[in-house]
Structure formats: structure tokens, C-alpha cells
C-alpha positions as CSV (number, residue, x, y, z in Angstrom):
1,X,74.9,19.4,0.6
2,X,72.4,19.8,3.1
3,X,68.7,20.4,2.1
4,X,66.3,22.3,4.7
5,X,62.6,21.2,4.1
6,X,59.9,23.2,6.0
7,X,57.2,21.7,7.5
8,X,53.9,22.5,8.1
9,X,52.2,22.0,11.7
10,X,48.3,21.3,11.4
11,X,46.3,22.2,14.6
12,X,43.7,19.6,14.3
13,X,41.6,21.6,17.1
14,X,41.1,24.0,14.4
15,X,38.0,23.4,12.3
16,X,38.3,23.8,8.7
17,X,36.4,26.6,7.0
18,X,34.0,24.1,5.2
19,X,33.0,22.8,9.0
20,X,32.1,26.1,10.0
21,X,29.8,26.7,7.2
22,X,28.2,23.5,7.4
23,X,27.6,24.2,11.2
24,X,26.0,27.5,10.4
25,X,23.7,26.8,7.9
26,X,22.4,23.9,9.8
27,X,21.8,26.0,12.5
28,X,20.0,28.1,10.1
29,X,18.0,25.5,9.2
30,X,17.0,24.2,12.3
31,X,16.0,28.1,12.9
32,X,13.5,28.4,10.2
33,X,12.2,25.1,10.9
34,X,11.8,25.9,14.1
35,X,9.9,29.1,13.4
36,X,7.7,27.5,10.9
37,X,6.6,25.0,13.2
38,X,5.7,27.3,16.1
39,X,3.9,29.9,13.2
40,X,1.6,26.6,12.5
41,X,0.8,26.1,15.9
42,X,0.2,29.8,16.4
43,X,-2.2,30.3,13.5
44,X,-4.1,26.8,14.7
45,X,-4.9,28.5,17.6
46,X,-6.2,31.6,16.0
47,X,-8.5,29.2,13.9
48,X,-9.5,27.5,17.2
49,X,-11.1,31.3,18.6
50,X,-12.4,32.1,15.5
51,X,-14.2,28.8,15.7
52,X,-15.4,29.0,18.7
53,X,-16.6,32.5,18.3
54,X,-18.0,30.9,15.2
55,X,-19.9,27.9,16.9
56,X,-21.0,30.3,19.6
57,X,-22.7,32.8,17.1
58,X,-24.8,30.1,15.3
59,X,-26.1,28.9,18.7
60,X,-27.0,31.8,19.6
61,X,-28.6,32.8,16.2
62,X,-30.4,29.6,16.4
63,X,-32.2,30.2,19.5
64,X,-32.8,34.1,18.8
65,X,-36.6,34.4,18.1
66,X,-37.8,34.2,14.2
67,X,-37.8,37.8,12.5
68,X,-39.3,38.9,9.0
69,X,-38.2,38.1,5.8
70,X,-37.7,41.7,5.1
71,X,-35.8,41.9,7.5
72,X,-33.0,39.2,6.8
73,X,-33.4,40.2,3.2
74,X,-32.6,44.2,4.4
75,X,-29.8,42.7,6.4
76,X,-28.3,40.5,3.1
77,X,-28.6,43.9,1.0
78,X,-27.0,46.0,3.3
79,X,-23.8,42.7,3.0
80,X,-24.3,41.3,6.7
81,X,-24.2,38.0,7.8
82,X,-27.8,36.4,7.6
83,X,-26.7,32.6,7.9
84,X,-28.2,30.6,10.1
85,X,-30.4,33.5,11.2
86,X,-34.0,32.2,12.6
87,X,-36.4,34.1,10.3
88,X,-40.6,33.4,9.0
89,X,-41.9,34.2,5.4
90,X,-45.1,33.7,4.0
91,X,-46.0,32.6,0.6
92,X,-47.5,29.9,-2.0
93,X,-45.4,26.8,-2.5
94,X,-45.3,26.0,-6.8
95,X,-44.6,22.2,-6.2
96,X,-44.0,21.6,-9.9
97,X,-40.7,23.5,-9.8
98,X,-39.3,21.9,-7.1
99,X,-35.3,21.0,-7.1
100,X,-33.8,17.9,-5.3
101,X,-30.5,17.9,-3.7
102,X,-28.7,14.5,-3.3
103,X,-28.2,14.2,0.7
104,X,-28.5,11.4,3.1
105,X,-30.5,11.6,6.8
106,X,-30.0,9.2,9.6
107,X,-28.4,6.7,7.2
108,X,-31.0,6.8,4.4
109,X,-29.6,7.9,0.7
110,X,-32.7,10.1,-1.1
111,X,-32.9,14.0,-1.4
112,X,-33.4,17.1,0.3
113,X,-36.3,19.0,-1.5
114,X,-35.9,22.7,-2.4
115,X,-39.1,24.7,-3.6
116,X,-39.9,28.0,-4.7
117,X,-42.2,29.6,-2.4
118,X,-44.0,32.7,-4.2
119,X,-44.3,35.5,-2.2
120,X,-46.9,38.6,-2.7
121,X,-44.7,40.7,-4.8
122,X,-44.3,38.0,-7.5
123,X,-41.2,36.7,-6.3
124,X,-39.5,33.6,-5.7
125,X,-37.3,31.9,-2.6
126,X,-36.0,28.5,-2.5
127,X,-37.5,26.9,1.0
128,X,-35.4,23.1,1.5
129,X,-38.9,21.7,3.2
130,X,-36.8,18.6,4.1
131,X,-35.7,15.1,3.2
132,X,-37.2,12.5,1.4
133,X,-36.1,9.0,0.9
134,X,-35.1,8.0,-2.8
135,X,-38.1,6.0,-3.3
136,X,-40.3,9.3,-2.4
137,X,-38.2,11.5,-5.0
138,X,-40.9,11.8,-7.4
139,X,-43.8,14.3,-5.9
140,X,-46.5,12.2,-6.8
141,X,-45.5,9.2,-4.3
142,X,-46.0,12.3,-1.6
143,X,-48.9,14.1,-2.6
144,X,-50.3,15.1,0.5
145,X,-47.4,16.7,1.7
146,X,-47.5,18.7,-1.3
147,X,-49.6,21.5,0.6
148,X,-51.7,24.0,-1.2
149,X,-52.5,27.5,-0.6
150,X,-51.3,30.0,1.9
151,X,-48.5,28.8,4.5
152,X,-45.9,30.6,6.7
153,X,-42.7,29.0,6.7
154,X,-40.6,29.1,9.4
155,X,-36.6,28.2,9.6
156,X,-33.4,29.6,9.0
157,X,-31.7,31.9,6.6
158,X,-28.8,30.3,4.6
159,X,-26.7,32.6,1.9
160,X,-26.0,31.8,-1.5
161,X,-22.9,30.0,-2.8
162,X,-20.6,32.0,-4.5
163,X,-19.3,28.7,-6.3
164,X,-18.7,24.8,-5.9
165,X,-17.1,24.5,-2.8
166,X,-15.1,22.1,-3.7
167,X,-13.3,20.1,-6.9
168,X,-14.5,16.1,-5.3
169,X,-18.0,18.0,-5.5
170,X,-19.8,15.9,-8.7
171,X,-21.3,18.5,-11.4
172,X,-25.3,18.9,-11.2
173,X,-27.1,17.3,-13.7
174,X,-30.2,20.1,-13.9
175,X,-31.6,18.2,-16.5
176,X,-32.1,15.2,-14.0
177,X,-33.2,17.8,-11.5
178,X,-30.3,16.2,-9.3
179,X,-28.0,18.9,-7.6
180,X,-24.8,17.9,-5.7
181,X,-24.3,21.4,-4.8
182,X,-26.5,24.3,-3.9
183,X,-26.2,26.6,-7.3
184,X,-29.2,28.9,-6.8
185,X,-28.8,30.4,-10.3
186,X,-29.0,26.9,-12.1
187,X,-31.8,25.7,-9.7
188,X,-33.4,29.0,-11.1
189,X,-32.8,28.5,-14.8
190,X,-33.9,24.9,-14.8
191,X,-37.2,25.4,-12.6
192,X,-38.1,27.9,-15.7
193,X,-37.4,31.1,-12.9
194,X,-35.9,34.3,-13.9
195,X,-33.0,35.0,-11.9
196,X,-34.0,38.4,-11.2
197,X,-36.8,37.5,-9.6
198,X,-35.7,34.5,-7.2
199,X,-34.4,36.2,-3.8
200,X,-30.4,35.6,-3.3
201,X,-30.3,33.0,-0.5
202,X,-32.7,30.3,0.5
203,X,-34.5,29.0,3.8
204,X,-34.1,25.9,5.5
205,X,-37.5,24.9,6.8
206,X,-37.6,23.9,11.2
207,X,-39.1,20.5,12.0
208,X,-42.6,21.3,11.8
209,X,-44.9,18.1,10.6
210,X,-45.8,18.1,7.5
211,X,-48.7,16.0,5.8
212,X,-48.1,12.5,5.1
213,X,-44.7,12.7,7.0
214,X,-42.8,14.2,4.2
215,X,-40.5,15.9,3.5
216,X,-39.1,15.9,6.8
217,X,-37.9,19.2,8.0
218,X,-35.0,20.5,10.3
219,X,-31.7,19.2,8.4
220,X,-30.1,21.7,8.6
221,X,-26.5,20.7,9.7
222,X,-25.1,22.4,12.5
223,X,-22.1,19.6,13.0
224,X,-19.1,22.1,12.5
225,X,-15.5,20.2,13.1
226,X,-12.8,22.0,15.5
227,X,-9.8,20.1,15.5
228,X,-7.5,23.3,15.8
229,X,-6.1,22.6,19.2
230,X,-5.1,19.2,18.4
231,X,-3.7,20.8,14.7
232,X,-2.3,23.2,17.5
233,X,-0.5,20.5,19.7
234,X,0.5,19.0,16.9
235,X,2.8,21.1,15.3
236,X,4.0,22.4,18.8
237,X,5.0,19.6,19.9
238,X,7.1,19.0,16.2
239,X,8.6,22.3,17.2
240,X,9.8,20.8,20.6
241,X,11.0,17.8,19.3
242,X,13.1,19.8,16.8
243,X,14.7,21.9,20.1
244,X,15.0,18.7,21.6
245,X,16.7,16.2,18.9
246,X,18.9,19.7,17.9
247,X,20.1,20.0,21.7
248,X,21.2,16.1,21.8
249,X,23.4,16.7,18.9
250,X,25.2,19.9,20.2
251,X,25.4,17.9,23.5
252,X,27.2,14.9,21.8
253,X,29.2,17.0,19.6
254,X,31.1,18.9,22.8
255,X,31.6,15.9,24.4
């Protein structure tokens, strides 16, 4: 008795099933890495013009001649952009209430020193008059630059935080009168101001002399980093390396 068995012929050249859907969703993969790469680089480079335009606006603020207070204050009202506007304001400086800001200048550790300067109308604005080293923190180791009287201030407009800028930032100890950050309500409250009557952004004073040397003026920092194009290259170049890495395989795969 003769048994017939039937065989079954396997075309190797014939991927299996699994192959094939291994093969397409690693060229999905690849795909979506590839367009999250190149959408890196593309929104780098929109951060690079908006940089620019930024860095070009403050320059050009900068050396815009000085206009009123009431003018930069009309302007903050009405919700434009009044930093790093070049403005003069006139006023009484109350020395007694003045706030210190930790900060360093050309590699000296002290404090940049923020007073209320009382305008006509009863009100108050924060001027930074400059830096002092920590030594000089308390005001009566800089009397005579603690001027009395009448004085025009002149500098540049800078807005009020809206928070902490950032978690590393330490707290401010008000009751130190040390402030890490500029919080204009708290620099208020512990000065003894009411809020309501303290203007809603502060001015940074220019580099005028003052007597005795201190505080000295004009720190404000203009030093703003643009590192978009190299951010730019950067993932581009990932991007290429994906095309290019991807295309070897294919390449040794045919072969």
C-alpha cells in the first residue's frame, strides 16, 4: 500500500507577514522622527528672528531720547511695551525705605539698591540708583550719596514681574530687606508703602555720578543670549543624520 504525502514548497524570496510589518513601522518611525527633528530646527529659527527683532528693539529704545514719566506710565496703562524705554521723572528720594537686591557687578558680590522716589502727586516708584558693594549695604556707610531734596532721575523703564521667574530663584527674605527677585508688591509691603499708591514698574537709573561714588548707576543688563541658530543646526543636522544612517540600511538590506 502506497501512501502519497504532499509537500509544501516554501518560497524563501517571500517575506513573511511579520517582516513586512516590522519594515513598515520602522519606516514610520523613522518618519516622525524625522519630522520632529526638522519641526525643532524650524521653530529655532523662528526664535532666532524673534530674537533679533528683540535685540534690535532694545537698541534702538536705548538710544531713543528720554520722554516723561507720564508718558511711559500712559503707555503701560494703555498695555504696551514700556521695557527698556529711555524715560526722566522727577521726585524726592525717601532713603529710609530703600530695598536691596542681591546682584553682583564686575565681579564684586553686594546689592543693587532700589528706592522709592516720591513724586508730586503723593506717589511712589522704585528707582534701582545702582550697586553697592556688600560692605556699603547699610546706608549709613554711604551717606553722601544719600541725596536730599529735589532730583530728576533719568534711565530706563522696566515692567513689573508677574511672578518668580524661575524655581532655582531663592525666596526673599523682606524681613532682611534681601530680595533675590524683583517682587514690587513685597518691596511695597515691607518698605511700609501701600500698593495702591507705588506705580506698577520701576526705573533703572543711567550712569550719572553720584556723591561719594555710590550707588553706581547704569546696570542695567542688556547681555541677552541667542544661541537659536546653533539650537537650529543642531537638530538639523540630527535630522540629516537620521536620512543618512536610514539610507545605509536600506542600501545594505538590497544588496
Amino acid at each position: 500500500m502506497h501512501v502519497r504525502v504532499k509537500s509544501t514548497v516554501v518560497d524563501e524570496r517571500m517575506p513573511a507577514p511579520r517582516s513586512r510589518t516590522g519594515r513598515a513601522a520602522g519606516v514610520v518611525l523613522v518618519l516622525a522622527a524625522f519630522a520632529v527633528l526638522v519641526s525643532l530646527g524650524t521653530w529655532q529659527m523662528q526664535r532666532l528672528h524673534w530674537k533679533e527683532a528683540l535685540i534690535g528693539a532694545i537698541a534702538e529704545r536705548r538710544s531713543a531720547p528720554a520722554v516723561s514719566f507720564d508718558k511711559i506710565e500712559a503707555m503701560a496703562a494703555a498695555g504696551g511695551d514700556i521695557d527698556y524705554r529711555t524715560v526722566y521723572v522727577s521726585g524726592v528720594y525717601d532713603h529710609g525705605k530703600e530695598r536691596h537686591f542681591f546682584a553682583t557687578h564686575e565681579g564684586r558680590t553686594g546689592f543693587y539698591v532700589f528706592t522709592p522716589l516720591m513724586l508730586a502727586d503723593g506717589r511712589a516708584i522704585f528707582v534701582n540708583r545702582g550697586f553697592v558693594p556688600f560692605e556699603k549695604k547699610d546706608a549709613s556707610a554711604r551717606a553722601e550719596g544719600q541725596i536730599a531734596g529735589s532730583v530728576t532721575i533719568n534711565g530706563l523703564a522696566r515692567p513689573k514681574l508677574s511672578g518668580k521667574p524661575s524655581s532655582l530663584v531663592p525666596d526673599n527674605d523682606a524681613a532682611k530687606n534681601i530680595f533675590y527677585w524683583k517682587d514690587l508688591d513685597t518691596m511695597a509691603d515691607s518698605a511700609g508703602l501701600a500698593s495702591d499708591r507705588v506705580v506698577s514698574f520701576f526705573i533703572d537709573a543711567d550712569a550719572s555720578d553720584n556723591a561719594g561714588g555710590l550707588p553706581v548707576g547704569g546696570v542695567t543688563q542688556f547681555d541677552l543670549p541667542n544661541n537659536h541658530l546653533q539650537y537650529a543646526l543642531t537638530w538639523y543636522g540630527l535630522a540629516a543624520a537620521l536620512v543618512a544612517v536610514s539610507g545605509i540600511y536600506i542600501y545594505r538590506r538590497r544588496r
